[in-house]
C-alpha positions in Angstrom: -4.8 10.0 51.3 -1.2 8.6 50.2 -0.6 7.8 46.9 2.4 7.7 44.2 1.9 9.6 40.8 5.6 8.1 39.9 4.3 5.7 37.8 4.6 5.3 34.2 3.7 7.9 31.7 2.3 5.9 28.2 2.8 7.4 24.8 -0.1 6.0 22.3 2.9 3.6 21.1 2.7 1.4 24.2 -1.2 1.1 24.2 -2.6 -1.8 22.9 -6.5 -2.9 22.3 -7.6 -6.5 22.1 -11.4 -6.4 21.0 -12.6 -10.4 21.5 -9.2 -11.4 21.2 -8.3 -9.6 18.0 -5.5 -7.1 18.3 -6.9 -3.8 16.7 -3.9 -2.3 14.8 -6.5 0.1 12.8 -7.3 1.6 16.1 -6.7 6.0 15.9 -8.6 6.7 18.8 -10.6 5.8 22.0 -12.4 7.2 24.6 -14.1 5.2 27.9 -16.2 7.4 30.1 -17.6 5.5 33.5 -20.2 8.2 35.1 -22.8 8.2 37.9 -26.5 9.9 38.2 -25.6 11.9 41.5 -28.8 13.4 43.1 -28.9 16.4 45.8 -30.8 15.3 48.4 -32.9 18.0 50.6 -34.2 18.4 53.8 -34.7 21.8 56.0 -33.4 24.7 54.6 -32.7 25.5 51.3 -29.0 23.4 50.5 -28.6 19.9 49.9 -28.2 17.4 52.8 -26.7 14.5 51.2 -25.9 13.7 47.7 -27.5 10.2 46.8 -25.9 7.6 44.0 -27.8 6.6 41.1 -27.0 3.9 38.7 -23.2 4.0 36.7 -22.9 3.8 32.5 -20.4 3.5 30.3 -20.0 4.4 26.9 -17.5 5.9 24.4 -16.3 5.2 21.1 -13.5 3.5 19.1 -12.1 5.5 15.6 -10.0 2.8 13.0 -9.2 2.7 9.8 -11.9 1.3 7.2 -10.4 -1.9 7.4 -10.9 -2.5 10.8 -14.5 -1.4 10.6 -14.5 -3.6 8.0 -13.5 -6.7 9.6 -16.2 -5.7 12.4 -18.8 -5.4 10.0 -17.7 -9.3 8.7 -17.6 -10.1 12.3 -21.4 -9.4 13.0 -22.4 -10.8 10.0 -20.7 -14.1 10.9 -22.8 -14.1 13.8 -25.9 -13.3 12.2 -26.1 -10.0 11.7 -26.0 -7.4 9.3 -22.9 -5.3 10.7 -20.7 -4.1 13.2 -23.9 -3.1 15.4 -24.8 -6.6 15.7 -21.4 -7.5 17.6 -21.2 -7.6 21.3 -17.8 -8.0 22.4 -15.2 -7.3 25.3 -12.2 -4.8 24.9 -8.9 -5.3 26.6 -6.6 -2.2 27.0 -3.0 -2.6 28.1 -0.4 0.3 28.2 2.9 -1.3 28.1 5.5 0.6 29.9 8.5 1.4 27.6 12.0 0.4 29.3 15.2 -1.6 29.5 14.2 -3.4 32.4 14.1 -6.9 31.8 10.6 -8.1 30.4 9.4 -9.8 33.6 9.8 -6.0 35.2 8.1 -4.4 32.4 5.3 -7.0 32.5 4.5 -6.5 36.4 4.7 -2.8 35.4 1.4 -3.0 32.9 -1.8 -1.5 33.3 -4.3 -4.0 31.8 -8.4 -2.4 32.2 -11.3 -4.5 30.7 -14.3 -3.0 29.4 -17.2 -6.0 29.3 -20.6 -6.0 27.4 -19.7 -3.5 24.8 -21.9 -3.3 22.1 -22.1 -0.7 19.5 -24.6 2.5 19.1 -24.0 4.0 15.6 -22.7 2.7 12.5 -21.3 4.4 9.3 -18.9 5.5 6.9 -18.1 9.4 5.8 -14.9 10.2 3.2 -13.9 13.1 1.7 -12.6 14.2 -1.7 -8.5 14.8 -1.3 -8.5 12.0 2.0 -5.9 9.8 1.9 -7.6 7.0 4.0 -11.3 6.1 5.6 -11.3 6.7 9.1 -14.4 5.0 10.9 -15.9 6.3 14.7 -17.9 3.9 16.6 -20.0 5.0 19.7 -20.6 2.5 22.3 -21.8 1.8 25.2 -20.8 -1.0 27.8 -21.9 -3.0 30.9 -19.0 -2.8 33.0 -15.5 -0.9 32.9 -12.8 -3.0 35.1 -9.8 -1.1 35.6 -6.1 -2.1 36.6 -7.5 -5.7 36.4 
């Protein structure tokens, strides 16, 4: 197998996260996970024959500031809700590479994954005496994760 690992490296600078549309500028931290059940199949003898596929997940989570979480909680409650658990969304990751090429180069350069059906596990809030700012993780999990879409 042939491949390049020449390719851009991205600094947390050139990431960006669209969820529905809105740009999330309280975002501190993600984390996607795609995985597989994976099953050892057996036969004769006493070592597996095959390994069999199952069905794929994904989950993960998004940390923000409080007023992110905020204006997720205001989002679910627009549609009917009572907070951010009652909001199904889509997220859109792009890492924009950082160079002098001119922007049409840097734009055929990005890496733009889609994570669809992503709806929200867990829900709350935790501060602490001496913190400067709320910081707010969300668990999720999601229907499908597209990469390099």
């Amino acid at each position: 197998m042939g491949f390049n690992s020449k390719t851009a490296q991205f600094a947390w600078k050139n990431f960006k996260l669209l969820v529905d549309g809105r740009y999330m500028t309280e975002l501190t931290d993600i984390e996607i996970k795609e995985s597989r059940e994976i099953e050892e199949i057996y036969a004769a003898g006493d070592e597996a024959q095959y390994l069999g596929e199952g069905n794929k997940a994904v989950s993960g989570h998004i940390e923000m500031l409080q007023s992110g979480y905020e204006a997720l909680v205001t989002e679910g409650k627009s549609r009917g809700g009572t907070g951010a658990l009652d909001v199904e969304c889509t997220f859109v990751l792009s890492y924009i590479p950082k160079s002098n090429e001119p922007i049409a180069m840097r734009i055929a350069k990005t890496i733009v994954d889609r994570v669809v059906g992503v709806k929200f596990t867990e829900e709350g809030k935790s501060f602490s005496q001496g913190a400067t700012h709320m910081k707010v993780r969300l668990p999720f999990k999601a229907l499908v994760y597209e990469k390099q879409i």
